[in-house]
TIDREN-421656 format. One record per residue (C-alpha): chain; z, y, x. Coordinates in steps of 0.02 Angstrom, whole numbers, padded with zeros to 5 digits. Layout:
BEGIN
+-----+--------+--------+--------+
! mol !      z !      y !      x !
+-----+--------+--------+--------+
!   A !      Z !      Y !      X !
...
+-----+--------+--------+--------+
END
This chain:
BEGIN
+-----+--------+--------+--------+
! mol !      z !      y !      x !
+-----+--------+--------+--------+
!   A !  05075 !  07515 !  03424 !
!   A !  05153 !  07535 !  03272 !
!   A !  05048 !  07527 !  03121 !
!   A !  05087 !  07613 !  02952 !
!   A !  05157 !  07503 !  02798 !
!   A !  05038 !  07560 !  02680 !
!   A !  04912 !  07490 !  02799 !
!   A !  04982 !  07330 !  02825 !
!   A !  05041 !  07304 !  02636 !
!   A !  04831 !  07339 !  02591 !
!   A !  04823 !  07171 !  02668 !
!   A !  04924 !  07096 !  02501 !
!   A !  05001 !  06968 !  02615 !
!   A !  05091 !  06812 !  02528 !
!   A !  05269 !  06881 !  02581 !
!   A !  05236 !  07044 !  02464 !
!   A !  05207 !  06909 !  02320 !
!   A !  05353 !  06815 !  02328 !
!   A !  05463 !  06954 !  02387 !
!   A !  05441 !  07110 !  02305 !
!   A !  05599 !  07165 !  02302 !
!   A !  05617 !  07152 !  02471 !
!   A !  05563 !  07302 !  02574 !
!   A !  05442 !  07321 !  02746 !
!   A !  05537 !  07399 !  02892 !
!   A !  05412 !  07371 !  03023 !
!   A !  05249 !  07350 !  03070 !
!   A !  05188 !  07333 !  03241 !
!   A !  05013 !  07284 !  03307 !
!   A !  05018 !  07157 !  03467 !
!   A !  04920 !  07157 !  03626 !
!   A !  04853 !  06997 !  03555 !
!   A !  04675 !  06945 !  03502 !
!   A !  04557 !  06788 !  03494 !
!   A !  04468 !  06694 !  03375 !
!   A !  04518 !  06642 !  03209 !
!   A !  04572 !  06462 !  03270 !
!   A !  04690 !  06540 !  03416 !
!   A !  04837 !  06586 !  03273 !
!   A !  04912 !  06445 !  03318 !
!   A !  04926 !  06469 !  03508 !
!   A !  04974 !  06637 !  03427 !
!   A !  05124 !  06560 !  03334 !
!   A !  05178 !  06461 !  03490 !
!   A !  05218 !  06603 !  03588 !
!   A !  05271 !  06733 !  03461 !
!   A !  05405 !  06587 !  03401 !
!   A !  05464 !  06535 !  03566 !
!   A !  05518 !  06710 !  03607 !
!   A !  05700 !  06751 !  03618 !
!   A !  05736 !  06942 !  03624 !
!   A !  05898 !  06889 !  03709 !
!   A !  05794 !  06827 !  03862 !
!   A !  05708 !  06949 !  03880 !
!   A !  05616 !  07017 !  04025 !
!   A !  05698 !  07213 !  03962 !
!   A !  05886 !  07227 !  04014 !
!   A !  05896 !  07347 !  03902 !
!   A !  05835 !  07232 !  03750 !
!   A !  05952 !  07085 !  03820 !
!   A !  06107 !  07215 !  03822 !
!   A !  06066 !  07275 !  03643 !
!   A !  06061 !  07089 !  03570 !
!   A !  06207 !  07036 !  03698 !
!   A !  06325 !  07163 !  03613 !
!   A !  06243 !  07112 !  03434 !
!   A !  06300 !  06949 !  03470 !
!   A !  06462 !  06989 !  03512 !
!   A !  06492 !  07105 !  03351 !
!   A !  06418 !  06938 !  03246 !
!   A !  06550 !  06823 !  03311 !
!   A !  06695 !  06966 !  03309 !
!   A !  06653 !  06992 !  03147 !
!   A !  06599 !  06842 !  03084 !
!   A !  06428 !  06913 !  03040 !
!   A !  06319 !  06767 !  03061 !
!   A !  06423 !  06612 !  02987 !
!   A !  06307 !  06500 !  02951 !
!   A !  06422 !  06386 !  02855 !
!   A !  06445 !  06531 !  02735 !
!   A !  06271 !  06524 !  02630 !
!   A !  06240 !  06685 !  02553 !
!   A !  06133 !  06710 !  02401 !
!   A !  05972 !  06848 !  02437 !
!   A !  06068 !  07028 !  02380 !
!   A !  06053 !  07031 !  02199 !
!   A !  06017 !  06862 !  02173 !
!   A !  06061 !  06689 !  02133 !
!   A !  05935 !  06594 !  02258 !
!   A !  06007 !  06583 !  02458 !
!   A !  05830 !  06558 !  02529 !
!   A !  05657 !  06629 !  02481 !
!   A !  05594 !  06451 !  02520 !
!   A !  05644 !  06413 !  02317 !
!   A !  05520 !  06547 !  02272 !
!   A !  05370 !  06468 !  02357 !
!   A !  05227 !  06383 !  02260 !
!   A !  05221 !  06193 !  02292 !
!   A !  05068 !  06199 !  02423 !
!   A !  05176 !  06296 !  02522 !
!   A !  05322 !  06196 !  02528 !
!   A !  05350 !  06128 !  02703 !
!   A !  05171 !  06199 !  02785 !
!   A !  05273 !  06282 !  02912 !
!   A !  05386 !  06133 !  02965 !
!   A !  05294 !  06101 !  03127 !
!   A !  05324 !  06114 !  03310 !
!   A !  05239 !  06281 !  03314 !
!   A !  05346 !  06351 !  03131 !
!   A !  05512 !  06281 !  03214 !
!   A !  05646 !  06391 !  03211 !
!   A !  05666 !  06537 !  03340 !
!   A !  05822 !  06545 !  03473 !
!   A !  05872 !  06707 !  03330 !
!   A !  05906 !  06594 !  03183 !
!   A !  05758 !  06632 !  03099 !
!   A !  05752 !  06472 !  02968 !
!   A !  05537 !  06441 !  02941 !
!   A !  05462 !  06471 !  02765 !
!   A !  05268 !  06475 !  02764 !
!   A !  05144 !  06451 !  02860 !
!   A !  04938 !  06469 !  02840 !
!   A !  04800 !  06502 !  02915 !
!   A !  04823 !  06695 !  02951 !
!   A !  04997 !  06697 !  02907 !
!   A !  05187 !  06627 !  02952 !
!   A !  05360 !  06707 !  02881 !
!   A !  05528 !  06640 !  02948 !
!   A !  05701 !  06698 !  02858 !
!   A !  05868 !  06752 !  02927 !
!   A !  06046 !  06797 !  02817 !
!   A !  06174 !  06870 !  02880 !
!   A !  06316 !  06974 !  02833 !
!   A !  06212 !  07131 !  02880 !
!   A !  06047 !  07082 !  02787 !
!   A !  05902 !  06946 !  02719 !
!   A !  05763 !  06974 !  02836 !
!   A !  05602 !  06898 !  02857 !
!   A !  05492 !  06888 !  03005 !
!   A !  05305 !  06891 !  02988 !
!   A !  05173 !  06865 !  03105 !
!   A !  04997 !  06861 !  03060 !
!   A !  04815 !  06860 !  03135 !
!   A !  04742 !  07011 !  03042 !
!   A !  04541 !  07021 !  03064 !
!   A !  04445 !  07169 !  03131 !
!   A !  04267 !  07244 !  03101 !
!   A !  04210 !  07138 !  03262 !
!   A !  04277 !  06982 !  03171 !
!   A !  04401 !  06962 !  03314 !
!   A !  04589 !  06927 !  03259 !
!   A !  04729 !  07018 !  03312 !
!   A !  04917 !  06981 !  03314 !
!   A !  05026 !  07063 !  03193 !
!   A !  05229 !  07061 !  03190 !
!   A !  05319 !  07144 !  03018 !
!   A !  05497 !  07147 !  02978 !
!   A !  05556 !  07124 !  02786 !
!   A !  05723 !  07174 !  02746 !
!   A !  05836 !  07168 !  02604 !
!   A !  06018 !  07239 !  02656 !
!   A !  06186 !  07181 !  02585 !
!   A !  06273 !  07343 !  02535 !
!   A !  06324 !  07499 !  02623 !
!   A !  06367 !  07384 !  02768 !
!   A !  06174 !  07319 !  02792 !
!   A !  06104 !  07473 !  02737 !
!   A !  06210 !  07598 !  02886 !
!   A !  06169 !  07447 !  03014 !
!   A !  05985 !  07476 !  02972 !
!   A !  06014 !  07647 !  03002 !
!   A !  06111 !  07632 !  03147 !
!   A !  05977 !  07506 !  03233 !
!   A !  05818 !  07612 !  03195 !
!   A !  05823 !  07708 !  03347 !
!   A !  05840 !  07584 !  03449 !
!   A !  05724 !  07457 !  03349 !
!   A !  05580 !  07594 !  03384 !
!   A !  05632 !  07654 !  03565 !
!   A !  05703 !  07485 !  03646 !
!   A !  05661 !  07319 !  03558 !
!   A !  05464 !  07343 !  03498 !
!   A !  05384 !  07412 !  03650 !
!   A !  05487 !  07259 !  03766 !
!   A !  05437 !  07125 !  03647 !
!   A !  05230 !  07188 !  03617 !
!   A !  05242 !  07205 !  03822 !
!   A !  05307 !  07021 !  03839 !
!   A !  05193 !  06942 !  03704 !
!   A !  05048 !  07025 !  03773 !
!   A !  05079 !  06969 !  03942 !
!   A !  05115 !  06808 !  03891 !
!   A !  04958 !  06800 !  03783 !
!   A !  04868 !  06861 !  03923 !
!   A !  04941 !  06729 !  04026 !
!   A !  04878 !  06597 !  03924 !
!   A !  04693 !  06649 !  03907 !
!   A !  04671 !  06671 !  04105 !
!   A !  04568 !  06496 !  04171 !
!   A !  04660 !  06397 !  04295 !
!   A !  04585 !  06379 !  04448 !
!   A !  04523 !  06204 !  04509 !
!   A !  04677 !  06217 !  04661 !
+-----+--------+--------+--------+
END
C-alpha cells in the first residue's frame, strides 16, 4: 500500500534532517509487523533482496534491461565518483553527526546486490545511498509504530536527479515504479517475512 509523503515526512525521520534538499518519491507500507526488537530481522530481509531476482518476471525484465542501458551507457561507473547534484560532497555519509558514523556497518546494513552503499542505521531506522549518472538516491526502511504498539515495515525512496537526464528517467520509470516494481517487492518481503515468523516443526 502506498502511503502518502506528507504522512510519512510527519514522522521527521533522520534522512529529512540531513537531506533536505533531497526529495521523497515513494512511500510504501510492507506486509511486515512485529515487535520493536524484530527491525533487525526486518533489515535482514529487506537488505538481502535483489529486485533482479526476483520472484516477478516482469520486475527481473525491467531491471535486466536497466542494467543493460547502465553498462551501454556507462550509467553506473563506479570508478567515476560523482558529487550529490549541486554539491561539493559525493556521499551523504559526510553530513552525518559523529554517533552515526559507521552504526550501519554491520552484517545486517551491508550493502544490497543494487549498489546501495549503507549510511545509518538505528533503532527504527536504516538509509543506504546509490549515485549514478541518472540520480543520488537513498533507500529507507523503517519500523514505524502503530496505535497497538506493534511495528510495521516501511520502504521510502529519496531522490535527487542529475539534470534533465535524471529528472525524464524519473519520469519515464514512474509508471512502472507504481504498476510493476512495488506491488512484486511488498509481495516478496511479506512472504518472506511471513516465512520467517512461521515455527518449525519438531520433524
Amino acid at each position: 500500500m502506498r502511503v502518502a509523503n506528507s504522512e510519512h515526512s510527519a514522522q521527521a525521520w533522520i534522512i529529512e534532517q540531513i537531506a533536505p534538499d533531497f526529495r521523497l518519491l515513494d512511500a510504501w507500507a510492507l506486509p511486515v509487523q512485529g515487535r520493536r526488537e524484530d527491525f533487525a530481522g526486518f533489515l535482514q530481509i529487506g537488505t538481502s533482496f535483489d529486485p533482479a531476482r526476483s520472484n516477478s518476471t516482469p520486475t527481473r525484465a525491467l531491471f535486466a534491461v536497466r542494467a543493460r542501458l547502465g553498462e551501454w551507457f556507462k550509467w553506473d561507473d563506479a570508478a567515476n565518483a560523482r558529487p550529490i547534484p549541486g554539491c561539493t560532497e559525493t556521499s551523504l555519509s559526510a553530513r552525518l553527526p559523529a554517533h552515526l558514523r559507521g552504526s550501519a556497518d554491520t552484517p545486517t546494513g551491508s550493502p544490497s546486490a543494487q549498489g546501495f552503499q549503507p549510511l545509518y542505521r538505528t533503532d527504527t531506522e536504516y538509509a543506504a545511498e546509490l549515485s549514478n549518472a541518472t540520480v543520488h538516491g537513498v533507500l529507507q526502511l523503517t519500523w514505524v509504530e502503530h496505535p497497538d504498539h506493534s511495528y510495521r515495515g516501511r520502504l521510502a525512496v529519496y531522490v535527487k536527479p542529475r539534470g534533465i537526464l535524471g529528472t525524464a528517467y524519473l519520469q519515464l520509470i514512474a509508471p512502472f515504479r507504481h504498476l510493476v516494481v512495488y506491488p512484486a517487492l511488498t509481495r516478496q518481503l511479506g512472504r518472506a517475512w511471513s516465512a520467517r515468523a512461521v515455527p518449525q516443526g519438531d520433524g
